[in-house]
C-alpha positions in Angstrom: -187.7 66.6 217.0 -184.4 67.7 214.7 -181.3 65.8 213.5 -179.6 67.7 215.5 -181.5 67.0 218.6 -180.3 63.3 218.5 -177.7 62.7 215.9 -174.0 61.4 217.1 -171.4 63.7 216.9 -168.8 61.2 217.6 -168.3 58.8 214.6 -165.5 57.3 212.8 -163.9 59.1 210.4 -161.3 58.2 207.6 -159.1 59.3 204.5 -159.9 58.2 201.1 -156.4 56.7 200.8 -157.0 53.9 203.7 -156.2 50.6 203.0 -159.1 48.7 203.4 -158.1 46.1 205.8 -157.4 49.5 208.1 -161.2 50.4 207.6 -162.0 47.0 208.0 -160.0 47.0 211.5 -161.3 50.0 212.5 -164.7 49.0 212.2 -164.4 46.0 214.1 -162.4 47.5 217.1 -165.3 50.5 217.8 -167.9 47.8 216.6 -169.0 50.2 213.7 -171.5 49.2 210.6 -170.1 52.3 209.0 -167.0 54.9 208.5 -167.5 58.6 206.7 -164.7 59.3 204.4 -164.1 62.7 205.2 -161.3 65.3 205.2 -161.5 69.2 207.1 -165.1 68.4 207.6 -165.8 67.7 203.6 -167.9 64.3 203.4 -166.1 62.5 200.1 -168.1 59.1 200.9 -169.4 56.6 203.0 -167.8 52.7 203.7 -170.3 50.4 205.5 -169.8 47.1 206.3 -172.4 45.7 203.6 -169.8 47.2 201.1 -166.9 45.7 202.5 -169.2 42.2 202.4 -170.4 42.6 199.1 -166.7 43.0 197.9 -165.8 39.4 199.7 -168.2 37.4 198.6 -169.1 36.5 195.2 -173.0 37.1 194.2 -175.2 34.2 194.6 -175.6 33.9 191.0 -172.0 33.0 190.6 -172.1 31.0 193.1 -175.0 29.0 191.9 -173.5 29.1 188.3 -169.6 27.9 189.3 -169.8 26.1 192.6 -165.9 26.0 192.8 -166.4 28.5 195.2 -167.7 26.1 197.4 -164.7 23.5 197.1 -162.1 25.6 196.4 -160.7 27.7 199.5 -158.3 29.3 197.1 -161.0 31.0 194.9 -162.0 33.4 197.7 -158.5 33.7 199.7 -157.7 35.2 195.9 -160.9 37.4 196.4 -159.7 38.7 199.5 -156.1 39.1 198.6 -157.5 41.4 195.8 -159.6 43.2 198.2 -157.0 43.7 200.5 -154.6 45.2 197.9 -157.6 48.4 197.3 -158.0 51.6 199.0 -161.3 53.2 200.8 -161.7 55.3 197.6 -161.8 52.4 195.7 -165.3 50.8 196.8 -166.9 53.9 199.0 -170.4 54.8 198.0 -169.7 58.8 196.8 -173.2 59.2 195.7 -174.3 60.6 199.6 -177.4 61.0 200.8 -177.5 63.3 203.3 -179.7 65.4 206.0 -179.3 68.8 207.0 -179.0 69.7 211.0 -182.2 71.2 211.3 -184.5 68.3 209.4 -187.0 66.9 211.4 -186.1 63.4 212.4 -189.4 61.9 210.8 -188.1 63.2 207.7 -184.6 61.7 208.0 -186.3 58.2 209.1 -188.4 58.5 206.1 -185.6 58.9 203.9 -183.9 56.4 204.7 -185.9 53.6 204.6 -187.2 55.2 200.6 -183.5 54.1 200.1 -182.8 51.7 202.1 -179.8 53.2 203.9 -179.4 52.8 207.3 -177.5 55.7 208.8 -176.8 59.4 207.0 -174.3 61.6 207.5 -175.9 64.7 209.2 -174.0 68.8 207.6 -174.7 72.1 208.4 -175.8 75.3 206.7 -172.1 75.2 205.7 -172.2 71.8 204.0 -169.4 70.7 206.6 -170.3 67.2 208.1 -171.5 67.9 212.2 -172.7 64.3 212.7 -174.4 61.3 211.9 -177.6 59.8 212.2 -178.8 56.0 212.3 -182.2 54.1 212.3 -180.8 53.1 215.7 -180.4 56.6 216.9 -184.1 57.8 215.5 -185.5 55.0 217.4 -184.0 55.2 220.3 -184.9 59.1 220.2 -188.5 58.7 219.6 -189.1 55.8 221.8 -187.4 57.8 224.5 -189.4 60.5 223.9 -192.9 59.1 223.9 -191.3 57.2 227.6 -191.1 61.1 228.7 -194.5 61.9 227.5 -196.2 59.0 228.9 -194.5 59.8 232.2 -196.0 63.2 232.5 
């Protein structure tokens, strides 16, 4: 089975200039783990929830070593004023890993759990981006597919 066979081709899509409470919005209102930074098909970089978290909170180390965090409101409504103030560009992960159309999706699945990513943006022989694909998606597709065979 290819990328191609079950990747979405309908995925969220945003410029690097986005204010990230926009992202953040848009995320939420099509219930979305991720957004692709992309402009006239060019992938710049990828925004995923865990980024926009990671940003938020402070590390459990500073936690553990200042615990103000824990009585003092203020210290993270800064945080997030901060946060608020920055732009897509600013925190999205440019260093993309990313399949090619025709990959098998064993290969893809592979990939992504050797680095721990959960979705990859999916380009053609063109290098313009055609789609995405997400642990979700490869499941679904091979599950579905051994359904089929064991119907047969």
């Amino acid at each position: 089975m290819k990328v191609s066979e079950i990747m979405k081709t309908f995925f969220l899509t945003v410029s690097q200039e986005m204010p990230l409470r926009e992202a953040n919005e848009l995320m939420h209102r099509f219930n979305s783990d991720y957004i692709i930074v992309s402009e006239s098909k060019k992938l710049h970089g990828i925004l995923t929830a865990s980024d926009l978290f990671r940003q938020l909170l402070p590390a459990y180390k500073d936690v553990m070593r200042d615990e103000s965090y824990n009585f003092k409101p203020e210290l993270i409504g800064k945080r997030i004023a901060d946060i608020s103030k920055k732009k897509v560009k600013d925190i999205m992960v440019t260093d993309i890993i990313k399949v090619h159309q025709e990959m098998f999706v064993v290969e893809a699945g592979s990939l992504m759990i050797s680095k721990n990513v959960k979705q990859l943006p999916v380009i053609d022989g063109n290098n313009d981006l055609v789609g995405v694909i997400s642990f979700r998606d490869i499941t679904w597709g091979l599950l579905m597919k051994q359904n089929i065979s064991d119907k047969s």
